[in-house]
MINU-612412 format. One record per residue (C-alpha): residue number from 1; x, y, z. Coordinates in Angstrom, 2 decimals. Layout:
<rs>
R; num; east; north; up
R; NUM; X; Y; Z $
...
</rs>
This chain:
<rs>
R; num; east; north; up
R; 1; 7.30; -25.52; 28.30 $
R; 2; 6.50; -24.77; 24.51 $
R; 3; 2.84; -24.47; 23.47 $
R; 4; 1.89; -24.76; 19.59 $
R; 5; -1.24; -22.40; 18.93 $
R; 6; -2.58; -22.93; 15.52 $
R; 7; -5.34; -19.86; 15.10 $
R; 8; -5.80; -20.31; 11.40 $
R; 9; -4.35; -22.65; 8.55 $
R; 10; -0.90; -20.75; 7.98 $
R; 11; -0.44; -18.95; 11.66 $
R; 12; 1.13; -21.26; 13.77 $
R; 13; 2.28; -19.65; 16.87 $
R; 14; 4.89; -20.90; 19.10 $
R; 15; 4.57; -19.60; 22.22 $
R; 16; 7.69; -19.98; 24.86 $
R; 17; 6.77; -19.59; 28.41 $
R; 18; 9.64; -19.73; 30.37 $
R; 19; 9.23; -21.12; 34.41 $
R; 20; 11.69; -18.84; 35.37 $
R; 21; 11.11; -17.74; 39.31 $
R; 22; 9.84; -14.27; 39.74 $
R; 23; 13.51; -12.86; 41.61 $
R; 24; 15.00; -13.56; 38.46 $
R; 25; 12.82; -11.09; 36.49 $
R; 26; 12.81; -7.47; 36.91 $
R; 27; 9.23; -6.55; 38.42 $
R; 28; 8.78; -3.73; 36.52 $
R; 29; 8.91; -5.43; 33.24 $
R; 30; 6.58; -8.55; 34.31 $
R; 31; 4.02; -7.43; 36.94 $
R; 32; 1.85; -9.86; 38.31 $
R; 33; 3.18; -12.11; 35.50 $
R; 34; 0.79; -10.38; 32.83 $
R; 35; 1.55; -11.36; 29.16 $
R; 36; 3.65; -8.42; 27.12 $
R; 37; 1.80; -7.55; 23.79 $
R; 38; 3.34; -5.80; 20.86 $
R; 39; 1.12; -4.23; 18.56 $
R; 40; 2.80; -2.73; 15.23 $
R; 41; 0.27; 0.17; 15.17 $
R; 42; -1.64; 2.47; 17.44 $
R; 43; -4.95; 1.50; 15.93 $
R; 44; -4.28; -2.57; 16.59 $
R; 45; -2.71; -2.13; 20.28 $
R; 46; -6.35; -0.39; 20.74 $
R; 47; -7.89; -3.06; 20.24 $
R; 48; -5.53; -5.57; 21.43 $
R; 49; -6.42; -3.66; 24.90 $
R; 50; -9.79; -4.25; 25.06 $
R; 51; -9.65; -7.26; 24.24 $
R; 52; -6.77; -8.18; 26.65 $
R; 53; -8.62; -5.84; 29.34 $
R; 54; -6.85; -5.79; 32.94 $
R; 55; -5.15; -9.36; 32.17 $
R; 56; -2.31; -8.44; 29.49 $
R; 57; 0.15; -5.20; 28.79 $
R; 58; -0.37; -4.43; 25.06 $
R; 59; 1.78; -1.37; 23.79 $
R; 60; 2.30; -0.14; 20.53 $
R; 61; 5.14; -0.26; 18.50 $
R; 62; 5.01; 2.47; 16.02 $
R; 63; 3.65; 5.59; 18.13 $
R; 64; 0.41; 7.41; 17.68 $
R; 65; 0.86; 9.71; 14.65 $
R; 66; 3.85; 7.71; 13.06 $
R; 67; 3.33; 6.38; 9.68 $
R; 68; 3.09; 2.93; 9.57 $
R; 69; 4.05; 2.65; 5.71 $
R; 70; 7.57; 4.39; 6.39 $
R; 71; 8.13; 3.62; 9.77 $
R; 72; 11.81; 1.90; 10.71 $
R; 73; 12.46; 0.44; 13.82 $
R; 74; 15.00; 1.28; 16.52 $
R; 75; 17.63; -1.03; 18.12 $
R; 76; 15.25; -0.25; 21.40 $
R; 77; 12.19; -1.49; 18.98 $
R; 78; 14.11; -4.36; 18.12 $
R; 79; 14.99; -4.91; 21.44 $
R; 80; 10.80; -4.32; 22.85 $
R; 81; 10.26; -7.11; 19.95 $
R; 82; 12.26; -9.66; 21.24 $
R; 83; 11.41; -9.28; 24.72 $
R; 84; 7.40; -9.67; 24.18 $
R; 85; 5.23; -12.62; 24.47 $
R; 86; 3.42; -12.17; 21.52 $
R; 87; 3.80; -9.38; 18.11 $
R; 88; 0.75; -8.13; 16.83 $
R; 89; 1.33; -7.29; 12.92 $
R; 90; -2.09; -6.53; 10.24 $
R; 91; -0.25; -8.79; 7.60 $
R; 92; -0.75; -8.03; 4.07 $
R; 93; 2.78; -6.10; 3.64 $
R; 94; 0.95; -3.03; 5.50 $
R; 95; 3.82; -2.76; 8.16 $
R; 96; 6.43; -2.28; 4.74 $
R; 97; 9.88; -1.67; 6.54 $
R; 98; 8.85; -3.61; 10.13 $
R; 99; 8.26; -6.77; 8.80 $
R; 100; 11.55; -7.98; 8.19 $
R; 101; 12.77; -6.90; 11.83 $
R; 102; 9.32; -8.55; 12.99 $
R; 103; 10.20; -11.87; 11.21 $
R; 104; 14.01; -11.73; 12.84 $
R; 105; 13.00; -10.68; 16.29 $
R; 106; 9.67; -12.06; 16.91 $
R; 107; 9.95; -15.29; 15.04 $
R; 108; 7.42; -17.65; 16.06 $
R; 109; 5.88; -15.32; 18.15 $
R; 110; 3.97; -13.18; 15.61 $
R; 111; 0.38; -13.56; 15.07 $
R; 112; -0.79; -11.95; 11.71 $
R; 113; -4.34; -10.90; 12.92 $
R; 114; -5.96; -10.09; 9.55 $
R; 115; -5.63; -14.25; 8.71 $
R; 116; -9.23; -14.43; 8.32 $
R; 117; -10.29; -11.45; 7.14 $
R; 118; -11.63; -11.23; 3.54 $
R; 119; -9.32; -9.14; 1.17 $
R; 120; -10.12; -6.87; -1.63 $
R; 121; -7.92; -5.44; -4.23 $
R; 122; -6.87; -1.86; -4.18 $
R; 123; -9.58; -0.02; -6.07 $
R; 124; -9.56; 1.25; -9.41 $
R; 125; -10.64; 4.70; -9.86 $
R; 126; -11.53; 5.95; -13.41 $
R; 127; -8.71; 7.86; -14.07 $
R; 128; -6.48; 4.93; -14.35 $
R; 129; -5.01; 3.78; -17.03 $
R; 130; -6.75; 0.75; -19.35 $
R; 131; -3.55; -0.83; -19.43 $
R; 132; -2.62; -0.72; -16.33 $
R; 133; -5.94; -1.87; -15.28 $
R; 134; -5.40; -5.10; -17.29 $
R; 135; -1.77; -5.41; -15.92 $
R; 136; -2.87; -5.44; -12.44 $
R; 137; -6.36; -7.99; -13.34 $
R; 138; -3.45; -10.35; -14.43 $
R; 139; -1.38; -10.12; -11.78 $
R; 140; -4.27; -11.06; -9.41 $
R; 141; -5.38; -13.93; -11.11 $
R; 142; -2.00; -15.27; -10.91 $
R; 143; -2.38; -15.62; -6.76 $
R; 144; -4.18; -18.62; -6.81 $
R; 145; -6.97; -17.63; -5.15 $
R; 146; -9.30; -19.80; -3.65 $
R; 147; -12.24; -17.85; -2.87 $
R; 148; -14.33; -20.75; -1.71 $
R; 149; -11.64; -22.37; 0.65 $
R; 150; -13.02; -20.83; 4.66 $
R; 151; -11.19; -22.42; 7.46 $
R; 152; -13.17; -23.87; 10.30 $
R; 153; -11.90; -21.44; 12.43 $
R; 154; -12.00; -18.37; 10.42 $
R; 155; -16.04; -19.74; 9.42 $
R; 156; -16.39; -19.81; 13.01 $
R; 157; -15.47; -16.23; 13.66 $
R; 158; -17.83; -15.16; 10.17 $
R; 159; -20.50; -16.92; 11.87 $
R; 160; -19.77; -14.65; 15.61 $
R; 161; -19.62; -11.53; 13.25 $
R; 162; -22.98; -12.28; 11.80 $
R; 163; -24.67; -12.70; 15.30 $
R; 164; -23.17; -9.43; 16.89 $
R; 165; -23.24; -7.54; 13.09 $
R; 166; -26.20; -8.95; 11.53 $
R; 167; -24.07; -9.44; 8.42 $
R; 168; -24.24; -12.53; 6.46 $
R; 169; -21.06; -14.22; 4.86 $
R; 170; -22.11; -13.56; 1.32 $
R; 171; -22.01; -9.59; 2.60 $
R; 172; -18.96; -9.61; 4.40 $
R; 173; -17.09; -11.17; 1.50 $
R; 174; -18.69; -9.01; -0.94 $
R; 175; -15.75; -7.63; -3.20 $
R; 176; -12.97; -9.55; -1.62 $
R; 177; -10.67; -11.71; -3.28 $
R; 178; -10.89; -14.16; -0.48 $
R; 179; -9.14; -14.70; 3.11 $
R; 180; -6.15; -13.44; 3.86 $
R; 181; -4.91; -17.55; 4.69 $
R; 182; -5.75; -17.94; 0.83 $
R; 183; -4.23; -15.47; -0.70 $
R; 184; -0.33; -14.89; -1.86 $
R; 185; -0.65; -11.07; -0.84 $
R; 186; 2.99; -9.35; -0.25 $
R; 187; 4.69; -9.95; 3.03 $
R; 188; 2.49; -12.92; 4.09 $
R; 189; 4.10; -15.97; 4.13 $
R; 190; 3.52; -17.98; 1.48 $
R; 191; 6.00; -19.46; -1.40 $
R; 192; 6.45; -17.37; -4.52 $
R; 193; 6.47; -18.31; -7.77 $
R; 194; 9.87; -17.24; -8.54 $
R; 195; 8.93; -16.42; -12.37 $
R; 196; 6.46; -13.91; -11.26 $
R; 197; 8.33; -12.49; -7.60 $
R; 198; 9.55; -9.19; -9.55 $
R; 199; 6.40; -8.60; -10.89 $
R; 200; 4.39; -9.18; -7.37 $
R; 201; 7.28; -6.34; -6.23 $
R; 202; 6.35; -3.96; -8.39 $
R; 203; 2.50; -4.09; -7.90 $
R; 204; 2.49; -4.35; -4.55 $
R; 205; 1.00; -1.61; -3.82 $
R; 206; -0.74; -0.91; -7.15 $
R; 207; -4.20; -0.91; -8.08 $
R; 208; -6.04; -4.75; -8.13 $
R; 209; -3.16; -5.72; -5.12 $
R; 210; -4.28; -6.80; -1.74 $
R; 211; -5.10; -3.50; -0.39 $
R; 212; -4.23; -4.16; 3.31 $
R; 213; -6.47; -0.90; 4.98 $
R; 214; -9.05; -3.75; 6.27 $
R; 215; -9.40; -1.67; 9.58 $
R; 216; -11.31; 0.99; 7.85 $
R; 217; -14.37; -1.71; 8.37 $
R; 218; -15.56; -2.13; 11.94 $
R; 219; -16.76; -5.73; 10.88 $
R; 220; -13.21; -6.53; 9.82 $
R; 221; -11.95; -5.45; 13.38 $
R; 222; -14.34; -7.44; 14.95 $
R; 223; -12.68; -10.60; 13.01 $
R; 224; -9.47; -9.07; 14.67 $
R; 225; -11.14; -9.25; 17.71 $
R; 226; -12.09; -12.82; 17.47 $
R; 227; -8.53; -13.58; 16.48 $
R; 228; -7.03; -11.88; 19.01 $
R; 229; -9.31; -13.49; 22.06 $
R; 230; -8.18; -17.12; 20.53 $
R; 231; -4.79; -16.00; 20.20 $
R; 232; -4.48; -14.68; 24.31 $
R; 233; -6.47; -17.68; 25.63 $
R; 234; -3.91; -19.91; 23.96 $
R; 235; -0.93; -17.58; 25.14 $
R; 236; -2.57; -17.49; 29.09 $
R; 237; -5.44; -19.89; 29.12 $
R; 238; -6.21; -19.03; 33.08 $
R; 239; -7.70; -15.82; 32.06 $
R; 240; -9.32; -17.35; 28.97 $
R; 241; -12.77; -16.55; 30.16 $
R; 242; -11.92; -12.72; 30.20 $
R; 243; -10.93; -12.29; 27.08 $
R; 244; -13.76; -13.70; 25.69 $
R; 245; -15.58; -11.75; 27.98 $
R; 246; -14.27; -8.54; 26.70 $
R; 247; -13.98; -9.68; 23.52 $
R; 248; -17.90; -10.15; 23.27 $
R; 249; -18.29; -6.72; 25.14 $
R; 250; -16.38; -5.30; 22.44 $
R; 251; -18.35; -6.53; 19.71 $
R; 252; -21.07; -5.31; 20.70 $
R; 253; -19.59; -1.82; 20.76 $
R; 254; -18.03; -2.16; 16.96 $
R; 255; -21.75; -3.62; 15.98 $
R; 256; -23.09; 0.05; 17.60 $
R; 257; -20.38; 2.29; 16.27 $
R; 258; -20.72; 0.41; 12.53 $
R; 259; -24.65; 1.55; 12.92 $
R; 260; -23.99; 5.08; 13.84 $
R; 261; -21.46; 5.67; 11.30 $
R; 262; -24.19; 3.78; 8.88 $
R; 263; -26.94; 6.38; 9.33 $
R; 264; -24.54; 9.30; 8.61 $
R; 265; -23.58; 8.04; 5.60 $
R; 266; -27.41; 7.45; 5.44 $
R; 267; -27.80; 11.00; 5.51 $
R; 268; -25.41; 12.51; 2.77 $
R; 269; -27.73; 12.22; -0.72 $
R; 270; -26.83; 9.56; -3.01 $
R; 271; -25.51; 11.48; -5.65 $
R; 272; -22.86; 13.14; -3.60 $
R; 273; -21.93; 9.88; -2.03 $
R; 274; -18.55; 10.30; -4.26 $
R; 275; -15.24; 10.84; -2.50 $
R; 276; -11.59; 11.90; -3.52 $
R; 277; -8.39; 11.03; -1.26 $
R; 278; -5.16; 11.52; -0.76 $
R; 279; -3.87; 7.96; -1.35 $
R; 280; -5.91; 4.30; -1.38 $
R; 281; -6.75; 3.77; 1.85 $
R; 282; -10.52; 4.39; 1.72 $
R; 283; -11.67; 1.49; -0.31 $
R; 284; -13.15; -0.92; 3.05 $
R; 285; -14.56; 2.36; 4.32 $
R; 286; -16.42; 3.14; 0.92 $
R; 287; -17.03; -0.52; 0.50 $
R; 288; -19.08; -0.91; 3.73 $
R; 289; -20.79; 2.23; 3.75 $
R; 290; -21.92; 2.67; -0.07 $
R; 291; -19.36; 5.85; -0.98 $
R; 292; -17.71; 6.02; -4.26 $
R; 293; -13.73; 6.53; -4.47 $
R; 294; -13.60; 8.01; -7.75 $
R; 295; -10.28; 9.86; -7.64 $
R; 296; -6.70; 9.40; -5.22 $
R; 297; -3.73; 11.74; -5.23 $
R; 298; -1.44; 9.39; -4.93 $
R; 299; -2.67; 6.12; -6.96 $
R; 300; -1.59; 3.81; -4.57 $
R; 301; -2.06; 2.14; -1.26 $
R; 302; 1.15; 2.95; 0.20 $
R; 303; 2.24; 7.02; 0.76 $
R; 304; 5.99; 5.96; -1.09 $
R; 305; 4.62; 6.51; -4.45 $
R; 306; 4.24; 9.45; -6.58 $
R; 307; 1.81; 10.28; -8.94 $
R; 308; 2.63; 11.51; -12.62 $
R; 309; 1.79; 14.77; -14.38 $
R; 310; -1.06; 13.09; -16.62 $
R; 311; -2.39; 11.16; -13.51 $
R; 312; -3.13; 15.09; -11.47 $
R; 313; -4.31; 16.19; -14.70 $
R; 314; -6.68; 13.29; -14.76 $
R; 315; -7.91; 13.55; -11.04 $
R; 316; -8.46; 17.47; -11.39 $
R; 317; -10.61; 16.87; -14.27 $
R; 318; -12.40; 14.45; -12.27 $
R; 319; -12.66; 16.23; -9.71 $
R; 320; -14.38; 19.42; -11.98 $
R; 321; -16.63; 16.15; -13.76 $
R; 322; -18.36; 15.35; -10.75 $
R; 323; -18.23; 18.53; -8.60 $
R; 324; -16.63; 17.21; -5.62 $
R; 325; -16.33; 19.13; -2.60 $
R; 326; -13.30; 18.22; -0.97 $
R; 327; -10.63; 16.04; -0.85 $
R; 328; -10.17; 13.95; 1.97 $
R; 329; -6.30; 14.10; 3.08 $
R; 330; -4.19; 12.43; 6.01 $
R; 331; -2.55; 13.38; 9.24 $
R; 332; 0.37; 11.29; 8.31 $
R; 333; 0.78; 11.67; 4.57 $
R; 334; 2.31; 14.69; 3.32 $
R; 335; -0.84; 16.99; 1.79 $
R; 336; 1.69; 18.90; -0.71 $
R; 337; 0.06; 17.33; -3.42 $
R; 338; -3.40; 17.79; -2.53 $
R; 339; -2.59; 21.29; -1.73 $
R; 340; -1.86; 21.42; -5.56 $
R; 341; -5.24; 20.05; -6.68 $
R; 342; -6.99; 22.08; -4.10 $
R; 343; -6.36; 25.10; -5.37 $
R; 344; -6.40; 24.22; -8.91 $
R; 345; -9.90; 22.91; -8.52 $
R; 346; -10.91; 25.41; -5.89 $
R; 347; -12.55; 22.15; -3.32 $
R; 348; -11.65; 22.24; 0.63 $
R; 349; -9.52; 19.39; 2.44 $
R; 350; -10.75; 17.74; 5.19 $
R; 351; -8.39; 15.54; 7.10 $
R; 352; -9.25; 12.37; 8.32 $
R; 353; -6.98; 9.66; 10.14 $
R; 354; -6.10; 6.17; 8.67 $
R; 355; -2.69; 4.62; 10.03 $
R; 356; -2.65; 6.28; 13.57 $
R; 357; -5.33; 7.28; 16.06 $
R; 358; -4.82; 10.90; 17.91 $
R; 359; -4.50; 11.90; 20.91 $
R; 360; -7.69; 11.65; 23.01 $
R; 361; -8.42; 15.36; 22.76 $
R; 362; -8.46; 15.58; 18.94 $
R; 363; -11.60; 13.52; 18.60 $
R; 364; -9.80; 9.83; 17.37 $
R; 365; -8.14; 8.60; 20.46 $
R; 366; -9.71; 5.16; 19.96 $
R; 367; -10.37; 2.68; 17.18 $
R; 368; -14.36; 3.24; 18.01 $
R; 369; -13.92; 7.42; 18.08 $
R; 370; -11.65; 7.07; 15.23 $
R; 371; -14.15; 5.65; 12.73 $
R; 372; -17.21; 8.02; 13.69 $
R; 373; -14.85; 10.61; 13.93 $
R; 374; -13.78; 10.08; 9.86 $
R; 375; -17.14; 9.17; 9.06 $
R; 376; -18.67; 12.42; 10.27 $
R; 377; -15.99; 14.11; 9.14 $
R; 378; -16.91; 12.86; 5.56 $
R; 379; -21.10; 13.31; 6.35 $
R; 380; -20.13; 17.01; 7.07 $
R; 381; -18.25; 17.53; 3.80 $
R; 382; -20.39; 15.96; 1.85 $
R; 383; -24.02; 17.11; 2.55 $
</rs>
């Protein structure tokens, strides 16, 4: 039988779910019949799981500690892909070498969970260039954005954010360039203009781009939430009721965490709210929580770039400008660079996590200990 789910205006899922009888499947892979979930990342199959609860296997593709941005799969990963029920990807080209193998294996069975989610730009810090700046202005404007254009769906799930949140629509969206369904970000699907595909290549990743970090809010990942309970009741409607069960549950835990990490930031003085990292992957985080990025080692959102001699120049004299502390690095970006600065500048690093959670011991084993983890981590530095 072939089900057509429809969670948003461009995600239409088609779900295959074969009445093959039990003997014929190994019982191992398909215990008590539960639906197999592949999430792309450690930080999505975490909260895949709680949503999904007792009711669905969710397992993460790209292991805890792997880097997302440079991450290749396996035949054995291509293999895991094909065999699941449903893929889990963040959309918004942040899975950069998956998605192709996603789009092959998966097919129809992909869900892009950040579909609703308001997008911003990669931020500009003031050591970029003017003309680069403009460059990257210009390419936004030319991805017909329609910031007024909410599907009933994705309003629905605003309007479940601002009950459990307390966060209007007009905040939420504050900064974005719109939803995700909207936008012509790289590696969503939606046609090209051929005349400007080489120059949407090049900027991908640049500052003004979709910056595709949206995790680094907890109100985002409760629109992931919402999008993920829709996306299992269509998938296994007889255990519908539980994952909206656990979906509200886990709202109501994001809602406390996004308070907690609120009053630390709360507590760092407002002129020292001002934060350098090692790449753009901070800007949701600062957004939500009033910080300033005024400086990146590497001036991108993905970890393949490299910055140039002028641009370190530029950061350490930033850096010396506004008498930052520290710089916040990455578990899995290389900290060469920032090494560099460091010492140059004489500031500490702190490392924080942003693609991968850790293991439970080290402090970030979950999506909820991950985020008051970083945010204290930056409180601490920054008092």
């Amino acid at each position: 039988m072939v089900r057509k789910l429809v969670v948003g205006p461009v995600l239409i899922v088609v779900l295959a779910l074969a009445l093959a009888p039990l003997a014929a499947a190994p019982q191992a892979a398909a215990q008590d019949n539960r639906p197999q979930i592949v999430a792309s990342f450690s930080i999505l199959a975490d909260v895949a799981q709680n949503v999904a609860g007792d009711a669905a296997d969710v397992t993460s593709l790209i292991p805890p500690g792997g880097n997302p941005h440079a991450f290749t799969p396996s035949a054995q990963d291509v293999a895991t892909l094909s065999d699941a029920d449903l893929v889990l990807t963040v959309g918004v080209n942040f899975e950069e070498n998956l998605l192709p193998v996603v789009e092959e294996a998966a097919g129809d069975h992909q869900v892009i969970v950040s579909e609703c989610l308001p997008i911003h730009p990669v931020q500009v810090t003031e050591d970029e260039h003017e003309g680069e700046e403009h460059a990257d202005e210009e390419h936004t404007e030319e991805a017909h954005i329609d910031e007024t254009a909410i599907d009933p769906v994705c309003a629905g799930h605003y309007e479940a954010v601002e009950a459990a949140f307390g966060i209007d629509e007009a905040t939420l969206t504050t900064g974005s360039m719109g939803p995700l369904y909207a936008l012509e970000c790289a590696g969503h699907d939606h046609e090209e203009d051929e005349e400007h595909e080489g120059e949407e290549e090049e900027h991908e990743h640049a500052a003004g781009s979709c910056d595709p970090h949206v995790w680094m809010d907890p109100a985002n990942v409760a629109l992931w939430t919402l999008t993920l309970r829709d996306a299992f009741s269509a998938l296994d409607p007889d255990n519908a009721d539980t994952y909206a069960a656990n979906a509200d549950a886990y709202l109501a835990q994001l809602a406390e965490v996004d308070d907690q990490a609120a009053a630390l930031i709360d507590g760092i003085p407002e002129d020292r709210r001002v934060i350098v990292t090692n790449h753009m992957a901070f800007g949701y985080l600062a957004s939500r929580y009033g910080l300033d990025v005024i400086g990146v080692v590497i001036p991108s959102a993905s970890t393949s770039a490299e910055p140039s001699v002028q641009e370190l120049v530029g950061l350490i004299d930033t850096i010396e400008t506004h008498h930052v502390p520290a710089i916040f690095t990455e578990t899995t970006v290389s900290q060469d660079l920032a090494e560099q600065v460091a010492q140059e500048t004489g500031v500490q690093m702190v490392q924080l996590y942003t693609g991968t959670l850790s293991a439970p011991e080290d402090g970030a084993g979950t999506y909820l200990d991950y985020i008051l983890y970083n945010v204290t981590a930056i409180a601490d530095a920054l008092q």
